[in-house]
N, C-alpha and C positions, 0 to 999 in steps of 0.2 A: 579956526585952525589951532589956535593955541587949546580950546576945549577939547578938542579930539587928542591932540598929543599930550598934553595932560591925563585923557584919560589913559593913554594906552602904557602914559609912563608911571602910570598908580596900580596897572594889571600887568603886568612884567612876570608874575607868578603863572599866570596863567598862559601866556605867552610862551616860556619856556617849557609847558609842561606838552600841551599842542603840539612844539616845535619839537623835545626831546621826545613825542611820543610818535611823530613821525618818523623818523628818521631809525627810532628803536624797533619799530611794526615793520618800517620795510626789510631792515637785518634779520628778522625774528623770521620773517617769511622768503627773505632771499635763503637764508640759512637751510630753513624745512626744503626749498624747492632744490639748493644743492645737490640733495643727495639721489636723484633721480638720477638713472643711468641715461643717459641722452648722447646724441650727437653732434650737438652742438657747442660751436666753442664757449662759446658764452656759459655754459651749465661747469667747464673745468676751469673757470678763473670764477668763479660765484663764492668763494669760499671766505677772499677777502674784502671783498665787496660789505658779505655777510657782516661781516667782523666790523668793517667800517662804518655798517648803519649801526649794531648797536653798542659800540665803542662811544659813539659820536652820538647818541643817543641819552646813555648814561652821563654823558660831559654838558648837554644842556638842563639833563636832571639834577647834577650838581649846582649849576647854577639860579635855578627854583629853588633848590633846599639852600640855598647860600641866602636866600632873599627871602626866603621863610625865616630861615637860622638868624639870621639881619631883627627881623621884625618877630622874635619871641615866638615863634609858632610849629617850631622843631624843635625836637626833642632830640636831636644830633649828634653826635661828639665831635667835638671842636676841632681835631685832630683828621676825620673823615672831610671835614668842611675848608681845609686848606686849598688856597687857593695850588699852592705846588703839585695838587692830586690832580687838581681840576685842568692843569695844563698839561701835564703828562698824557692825562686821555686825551685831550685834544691833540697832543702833537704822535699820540698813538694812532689815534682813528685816522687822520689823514696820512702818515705811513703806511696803513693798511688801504689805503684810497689809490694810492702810489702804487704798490704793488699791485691792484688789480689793473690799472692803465696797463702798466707795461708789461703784463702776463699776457691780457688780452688782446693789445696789438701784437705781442708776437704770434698767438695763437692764430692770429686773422692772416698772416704769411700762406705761402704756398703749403701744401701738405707736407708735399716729400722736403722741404726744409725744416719744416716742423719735428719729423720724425726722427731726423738725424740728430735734432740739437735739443730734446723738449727737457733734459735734464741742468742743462748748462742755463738755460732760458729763465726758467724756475731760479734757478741759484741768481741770476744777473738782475730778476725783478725785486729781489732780496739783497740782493749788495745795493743796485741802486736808491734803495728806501735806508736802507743804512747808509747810503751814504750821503744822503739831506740829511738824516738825523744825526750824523757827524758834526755837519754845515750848521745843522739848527745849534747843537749843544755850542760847538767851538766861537758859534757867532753869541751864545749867551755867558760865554766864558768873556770872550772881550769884551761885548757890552758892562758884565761887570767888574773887568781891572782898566777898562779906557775911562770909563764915568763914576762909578763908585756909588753909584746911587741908594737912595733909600729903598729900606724892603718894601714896599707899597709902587716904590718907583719902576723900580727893578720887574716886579711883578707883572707891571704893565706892560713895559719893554719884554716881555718873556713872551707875552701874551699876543703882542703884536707881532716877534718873530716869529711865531709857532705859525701864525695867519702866511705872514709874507713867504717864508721860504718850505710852509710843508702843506699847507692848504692849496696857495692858491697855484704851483704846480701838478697836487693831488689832482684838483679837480680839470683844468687842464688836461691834463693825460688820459684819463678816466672819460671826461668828454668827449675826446678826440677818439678813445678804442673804441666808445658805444657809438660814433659815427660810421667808424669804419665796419663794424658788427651788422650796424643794421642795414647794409647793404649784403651782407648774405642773408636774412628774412624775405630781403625784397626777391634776390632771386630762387627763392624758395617757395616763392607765392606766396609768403606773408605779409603782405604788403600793410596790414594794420599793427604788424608787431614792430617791424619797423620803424611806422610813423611814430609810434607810443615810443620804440630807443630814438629815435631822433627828438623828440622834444624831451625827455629827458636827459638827453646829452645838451640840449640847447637851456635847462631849467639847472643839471647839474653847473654849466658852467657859467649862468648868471651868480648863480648862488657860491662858486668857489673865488670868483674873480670879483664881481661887484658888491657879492656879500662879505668877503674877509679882506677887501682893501681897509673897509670903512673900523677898524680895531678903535678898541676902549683909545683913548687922548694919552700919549705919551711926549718922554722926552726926545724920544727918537724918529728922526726925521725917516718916510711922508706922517708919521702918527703925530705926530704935532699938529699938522696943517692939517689932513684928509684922514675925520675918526669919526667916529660914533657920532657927536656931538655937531660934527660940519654935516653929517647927514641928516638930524633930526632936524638940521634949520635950515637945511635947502629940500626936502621934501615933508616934514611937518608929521613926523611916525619915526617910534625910536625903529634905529636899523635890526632891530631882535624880530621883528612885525616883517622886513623883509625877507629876513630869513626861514622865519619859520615858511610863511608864503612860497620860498622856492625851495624848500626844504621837503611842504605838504606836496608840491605839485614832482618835485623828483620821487619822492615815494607813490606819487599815486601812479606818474608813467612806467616806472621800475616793475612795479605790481601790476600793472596792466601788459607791461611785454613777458609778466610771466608765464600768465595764459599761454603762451607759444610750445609751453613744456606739455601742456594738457591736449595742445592741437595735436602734438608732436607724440604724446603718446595714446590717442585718438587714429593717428593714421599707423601709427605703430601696429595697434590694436587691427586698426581694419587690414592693414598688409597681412598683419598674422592671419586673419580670417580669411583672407584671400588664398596666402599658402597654406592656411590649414585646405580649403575647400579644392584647391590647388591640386595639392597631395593626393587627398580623397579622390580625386578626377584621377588624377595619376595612380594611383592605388587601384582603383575600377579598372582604370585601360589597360592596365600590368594583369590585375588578376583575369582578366578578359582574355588579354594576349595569351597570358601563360594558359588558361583555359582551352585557348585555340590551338596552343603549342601543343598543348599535352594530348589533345586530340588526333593532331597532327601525328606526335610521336605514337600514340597509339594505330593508329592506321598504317604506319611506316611499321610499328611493329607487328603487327598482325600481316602485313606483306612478308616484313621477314622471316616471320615464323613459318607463315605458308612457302616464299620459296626455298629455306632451311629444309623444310620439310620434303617436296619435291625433291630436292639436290640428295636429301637423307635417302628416300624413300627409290629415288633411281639409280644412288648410288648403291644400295641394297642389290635390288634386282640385278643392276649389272655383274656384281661381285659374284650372282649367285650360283650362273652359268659362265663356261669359258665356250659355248655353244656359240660361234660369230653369229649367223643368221637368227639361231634363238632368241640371243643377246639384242640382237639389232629390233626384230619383230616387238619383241618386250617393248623396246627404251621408245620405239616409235606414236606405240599405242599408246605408254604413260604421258608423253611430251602433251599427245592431243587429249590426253585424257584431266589433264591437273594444271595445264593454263588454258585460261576461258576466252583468252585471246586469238589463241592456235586453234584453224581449221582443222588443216591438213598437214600431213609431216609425210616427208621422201626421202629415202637414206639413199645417195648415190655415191659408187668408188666404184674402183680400178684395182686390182690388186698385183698388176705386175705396171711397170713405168712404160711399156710398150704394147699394151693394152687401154682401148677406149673404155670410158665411165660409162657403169650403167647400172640400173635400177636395180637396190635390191631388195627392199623393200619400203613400204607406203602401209598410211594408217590414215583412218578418218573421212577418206572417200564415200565408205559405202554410208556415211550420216548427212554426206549434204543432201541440199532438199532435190536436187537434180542428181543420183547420183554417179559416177563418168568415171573413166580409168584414170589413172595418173598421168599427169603433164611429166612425161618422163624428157621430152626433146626440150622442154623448158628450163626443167629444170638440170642438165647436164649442160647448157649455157651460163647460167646461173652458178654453177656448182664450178666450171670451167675459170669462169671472171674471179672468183672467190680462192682459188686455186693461186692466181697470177698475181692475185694482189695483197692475199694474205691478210683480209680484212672480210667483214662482212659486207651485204651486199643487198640491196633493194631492187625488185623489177619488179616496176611501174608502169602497165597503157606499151612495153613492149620495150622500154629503157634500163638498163642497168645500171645505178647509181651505187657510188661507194659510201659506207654508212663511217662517217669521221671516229676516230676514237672522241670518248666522253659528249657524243651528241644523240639524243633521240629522232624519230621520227612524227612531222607531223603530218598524219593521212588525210586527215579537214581539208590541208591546201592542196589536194590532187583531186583524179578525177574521181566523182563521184559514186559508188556503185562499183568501182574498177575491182578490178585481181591484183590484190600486192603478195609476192612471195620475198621475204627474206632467207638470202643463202649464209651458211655458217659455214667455212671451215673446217674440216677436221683433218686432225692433224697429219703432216704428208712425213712415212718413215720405209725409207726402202723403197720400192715399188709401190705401196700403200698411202691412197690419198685418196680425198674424195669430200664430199658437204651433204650438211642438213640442209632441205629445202623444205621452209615451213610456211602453209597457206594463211592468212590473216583474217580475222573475221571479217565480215562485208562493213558494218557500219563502227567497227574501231577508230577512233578517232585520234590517236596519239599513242606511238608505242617510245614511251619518255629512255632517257637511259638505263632506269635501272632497270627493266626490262630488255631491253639489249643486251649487259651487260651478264642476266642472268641469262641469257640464249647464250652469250660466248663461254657462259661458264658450264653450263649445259653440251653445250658442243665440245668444249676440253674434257669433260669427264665420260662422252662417249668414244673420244679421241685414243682416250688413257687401256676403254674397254675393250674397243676392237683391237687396239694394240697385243694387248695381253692375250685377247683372244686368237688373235695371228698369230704370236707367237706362240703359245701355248699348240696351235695346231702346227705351226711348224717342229715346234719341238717335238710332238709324236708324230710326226711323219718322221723327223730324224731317227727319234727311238726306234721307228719301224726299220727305218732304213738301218741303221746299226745295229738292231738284230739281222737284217737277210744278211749285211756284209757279215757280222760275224759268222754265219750259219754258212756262206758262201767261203769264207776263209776257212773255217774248217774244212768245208767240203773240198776246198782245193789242197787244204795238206792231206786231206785221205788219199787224194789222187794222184797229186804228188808220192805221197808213199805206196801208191799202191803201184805207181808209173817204176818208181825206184825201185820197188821188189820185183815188176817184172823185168823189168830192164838188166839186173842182177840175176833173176831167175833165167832169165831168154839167153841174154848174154853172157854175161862173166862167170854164174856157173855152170852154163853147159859148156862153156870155154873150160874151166876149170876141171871138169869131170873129164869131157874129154884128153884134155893134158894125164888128168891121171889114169886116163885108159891106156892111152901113147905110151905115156913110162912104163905101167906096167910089161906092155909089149914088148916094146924095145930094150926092157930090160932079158926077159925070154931069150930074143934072137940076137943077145950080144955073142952068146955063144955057139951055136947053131949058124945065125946067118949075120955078119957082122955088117955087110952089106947094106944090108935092110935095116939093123938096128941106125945105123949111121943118118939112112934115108927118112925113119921115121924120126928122129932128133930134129933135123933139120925142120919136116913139117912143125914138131912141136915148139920150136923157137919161134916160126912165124907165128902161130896161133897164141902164145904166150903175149906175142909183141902187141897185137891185134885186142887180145882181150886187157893187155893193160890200159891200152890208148882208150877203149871202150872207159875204163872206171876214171879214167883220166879225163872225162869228157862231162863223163855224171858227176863227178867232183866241179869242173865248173861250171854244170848250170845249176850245182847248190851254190856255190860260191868260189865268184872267181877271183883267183890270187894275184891278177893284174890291179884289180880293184884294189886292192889292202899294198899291195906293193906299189903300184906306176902311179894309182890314182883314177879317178872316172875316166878323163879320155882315152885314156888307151882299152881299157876296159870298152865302153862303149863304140871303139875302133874295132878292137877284138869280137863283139857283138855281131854289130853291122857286117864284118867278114863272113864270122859263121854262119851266118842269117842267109848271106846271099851261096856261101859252099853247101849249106843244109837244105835250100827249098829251091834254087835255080832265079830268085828274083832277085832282079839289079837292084842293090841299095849300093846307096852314095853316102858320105859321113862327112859331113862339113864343120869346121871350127872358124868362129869369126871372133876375133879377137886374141889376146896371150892368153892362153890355158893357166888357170891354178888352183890348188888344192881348196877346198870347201869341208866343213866338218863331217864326218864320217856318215853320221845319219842323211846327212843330204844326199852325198854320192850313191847310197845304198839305195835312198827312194828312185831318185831319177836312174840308176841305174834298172830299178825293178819296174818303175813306169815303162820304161822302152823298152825293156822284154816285154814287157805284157802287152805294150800298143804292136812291136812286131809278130806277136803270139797273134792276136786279133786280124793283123796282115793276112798271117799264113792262114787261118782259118777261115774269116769271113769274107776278105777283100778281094780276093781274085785279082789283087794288083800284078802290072808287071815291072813296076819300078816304085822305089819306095827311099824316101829321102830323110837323113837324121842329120839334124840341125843343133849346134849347142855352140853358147856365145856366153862371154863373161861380161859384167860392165863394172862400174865402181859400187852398187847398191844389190846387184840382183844377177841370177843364174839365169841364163835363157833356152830352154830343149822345144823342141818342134820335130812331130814325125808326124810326116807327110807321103799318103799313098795316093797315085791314081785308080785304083777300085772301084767297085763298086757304090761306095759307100751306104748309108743307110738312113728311114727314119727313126728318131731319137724316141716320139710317140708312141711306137707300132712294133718295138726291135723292141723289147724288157731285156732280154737276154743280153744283146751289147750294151744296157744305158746299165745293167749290173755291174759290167764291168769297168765303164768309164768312173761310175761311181766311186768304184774301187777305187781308181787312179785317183780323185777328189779329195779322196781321206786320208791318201799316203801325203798327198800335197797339203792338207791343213793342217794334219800336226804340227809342220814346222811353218806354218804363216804365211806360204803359199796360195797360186790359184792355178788351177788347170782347168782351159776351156777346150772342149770338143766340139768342132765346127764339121758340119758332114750333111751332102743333101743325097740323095738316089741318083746314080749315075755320076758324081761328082768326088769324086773321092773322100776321104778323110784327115783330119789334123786335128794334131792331140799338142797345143801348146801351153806351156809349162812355164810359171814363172818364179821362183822362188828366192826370196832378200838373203844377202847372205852379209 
């Protein structure tokens, strides 16, 4: 025993270079692994770790060249070989041991604690290393003004503090964080990096605790009693031999939990490969989809285009006659001509409100493979429901189904081989209403929405057609009719004038002449026969009297001055009188309500309507009683002439529907309605209603 620790106390050189070159290898390569970007705590507290191996590295290389320097075989400078250097690094390198402890156990906290505080943590791992190093210096201040010791003595005591209060807490801390560390490895499923920080937290803290109790022999107590010297003679190997030993073996577990950086970016590397291949997948199935979309959208567009195009192309055709039937025969043909959907097409209306639906034309018949007249009974049921519900419509196998807004149809789930007609709407205005009924091909299998929607849209723009086209024929039936009336107004002021010139010729001036034949006379026989002159005076004051009442009479059937003076009723009291003094038939004048003045143009039509409905009395009617009706209310005038006559049909009679007509148009200038009700045998009434 004494030969072996003799030898190992004659190689101390070699010993310390082993021991500093461990400890300097693992800093040298904790430092290089540092700088890897990782996720692991352990990789942001490596910094001082780093610093601690080759801090502490350098510090046992001092201690070689101190023992070279010693025995002549360095070339040195004396001043680099102080022992004052040689304990600085030492009580540096385990400050920096200290701070990686307590970075590292903070690090190993919860995250979101972490996050909050990682700035203050950092600074706290740093004041607490300062402040052993406080501890160390102020306890090496008192050591030397309590004892006063020599420089050699002192030294020891330095050397021993530096052990007790910054070492062997260093290592402590430092063990206790790579304990607490490698139990994240473990649950990381590294269970070999782990074991490798587990025994180097069990290697670091033999080597900080059992290695730096045992300090150089001082005067200060436990270094007096438990140092270097009580270790070489109760284990027989100076204590430099243990340390290097747990010094070799913490460098070599430190270095083997590095590998964890190379796993670490090994699985890095394959996750990249994975989202790279990932992507690429997702890249494929994106350019695939989009591929599908664009296909899709293509298809979608080329529908649009085609029913743009139809919508274009029978919005044309409609526009290009105002011909209804023309119009209708066109849009029927194109419907089944340019959707490959569409059999057959039926156009069914009614064009007065009190008239039944009925066919007006059909297309596409004469192509079926059988082919048959139109389902015209079908489809004015169809066209009926469609009507009532203001939606389109499906009949199916002999059912009418309503077609939902924003749903298709699907024909798969019915019967197979069946008749499906869908009815459409068109629009109801006036009197005018009625539907498209359009036949489905036999094996269609789904008519989706937007084929519905383009049938409703289809149906509103032949809705827009026949409209226009109605009115457009109404309106030149009007024009017709307001040219006869004009032509007929004229024709009745020629005959009026012509009635006035004879009536003037007949009467008032052979009244007139005559008078002047009388005066002349009578003037003759003033003197001759006075008698006679006297007797013809006489006749000519009656005849004078006779012929004025006459222009007095034609003066009020141009216009009567009750009218502009009393107002309509009395006027049309005055009427009604001479009506029944002039033709021998009983008319009655009724007032329902308080009588009051109305704007002039009112009085004057209704005044001219009942002349012209008792004109029509005296001419057509053969009545014997004839009744005039007129009532006021808060909004509206009300006149009613009412004869028992003959009466007439409206159909068959042009000559009277001329003149009711007439009465029509005196009543619409001012926003009135005049209806004439009259059957054969049943008299007639001309009721009159107009706002005032």
């Amino acid at each position: 025993m004494q030969s072996v620790a003799s030898f190992f106390e004659n190689n101390l050189t070699v010993i310390y270079f082993f021991y500093g070159l461990a400890f300097f290898c693992m800093g040298l390569l904790v430092w290089i692994e540092s700088g890897r970007a990782s996720t692991f705590r352990l990789a942001q507290a490596m910094g001082p770790l780093a610093g601690f191996g080759l801090v502490h590295g350098l510090h046992e290389w001092f201690e070689m060249f101190q023992q070279l320097g010693a025995a002549g075989a360095a070339n040195i400078p004396a001043w680099l070989l102080l022992d004052e250097v040689r304990i600085a690094h030492l009580a540096l390198s385990f400050s920096l041991l200290v701070v990686f402890g307590i970075r590292l156990i903070y690090l190993s906290r919860e995250e979101d604690t972490r996050s909050e505080n990682s700035l203050s943590e950092k600074m706290f791992a740093y004041l607490a290393a300062g402040a052993l190093l406080t501890v160390w210096f102020v306890s090496l201040l008192l050591t030397y003004w309590v004892y006063q010791p020599a420089s050699d003595e002192f030294r020891l005591a330095a050397d021993a503090l530096t052990r007790y209060i910054l070492a062997i807490p260093g290592a402590v801390l430092a063990a206790w964080a790579i304990v607490l560390e490698q139990r994240t490895f473990r649950r990381l499923d590294m269970p070999d990096t782990g074991q490798d920080l587990q025994r180097a937290a069990l290697a670091l803290f033999i080597y900080g605790v059992f290695g730096q109790i045992f300090p150089k022999a001082s005067f200060l107590f436990p270094a007096n009693i438990i140092n270097a010297t009580l270790f070489g003679e109760i284990f027989a190997i100076p204590i430099q031999l243990f340390r290097a030993v747990m010094a070799a073996l913490v460098a070599i577990f430190i270095v083997r939990a590095l590998r964890a950086f190379e796993v670490e970016r090994q699985q890095n590397l394959a996750r990249a490969n994975e989202a790279r291949l990932a992507a690429q997948e997702e890249a494929l199935a994106i350019q695939a989809r989009s591929r599908r979309e664009t296909e899709q959208l293509n298809r979608e567009l080329q529908t649009a285009v085609h029913e743009l195009t139809l919508l274009f192309d029978l919005s044309r055709s409609l526009s290009a006659t105002l011909d209804r039937d023309a119009l209708l025969i066109q849009a029927a043909q194109q419907i089944c001509d340019r959707l490959p959907y569409i059999q057959t097409a039926l156009v069914i209306l009614r064009t007065q409100s009190d008239q039944p639906l009925r066919c007006f034309t059909h297309a596409g018949y004469e192509q079926l493979p059988q082919p048959g007249t139109p389902q015209c009974d079908v489809g004015q049921q169809l066209v009926a429901y469609t009507l009532q519900t203001g939606r389109p419509a499906l009949l199916a196998d002999g059912l009418i189904e309503p077609i939902l807004p924003g749903q298709g149809i699907a024909l798969h789930t019915l019967t197979p081989g069946g008749e499906y007609f869908v009815g459409i709407p068109l629009g109801e205005s006036g009197g005018l209403a009625g539907g498209l009924v359009l036949g489905i091909q036999p094996n269609m299998p789904v008519l989706n929405q937007r084929d519905v929607a383009l049938l409703e849209t289809v149906g509103g723009q032949l809705s827009m057609a026949i409209e226009n086209a109605t009115r457009y024929g109404e309106a030149q039936a009007r024009e017709t009719l307001r040219g006869e009336l004009l032509h007929r107004v004229v024709s009745a002021q020629e005959s009026e004038r012509q009635r006035i010139a004879r009536e003037l010729h007949d009467g008032t001036g052979q009244a007139l002449t005559a008078l002047g034949l009388g005066f002349a006379a009578a003037s003759e026989n003033m003197l001759h026969n006075p008698a006679l002159a006297a007797a013809q005076l006489t006749e000519l004051k009656v005849m004078s009297t006779q012929a004025l009442q006459e222009l007095r009479d034609l003066i009020v059937d141009l216009r009567p001055s009750l009218l502009d003076d009393l107002g309509l009723v009395p006027a049309l009291q005055s009427q009604v009188h001479s009506f029944t003094q002039r033709t021998g038939v009983q008319a009655d004048f009724v007032l329902n309500g308080r009588r009051q003045r109305v704007l002039p143009e009112i009085e004057t039509i209704v005044y001219r309507i009942t002349q012209e409905a008792l004109t029509n009395v005296t001419k057509h009617a053969q009545a014997s009683h004839v009744k005039v009706q007129i009532g006021f209310d808060e909004h509206a005038l009300h006149l009613e002439v009412r004869d028992d006559g003959r009466g007439f049909d409206s159909a068959n009679n042009r000559r009277q529907v001329w003149g009711l007509l007439g009465m029509q148009e005196r009543v619409a200038l001012v926003g009135g309605t005049c209806v004439v009700q009259s059957q054969p045998g049943q008299g007639t009434a001309v009721k009159v209603t107009i706002p005032i």
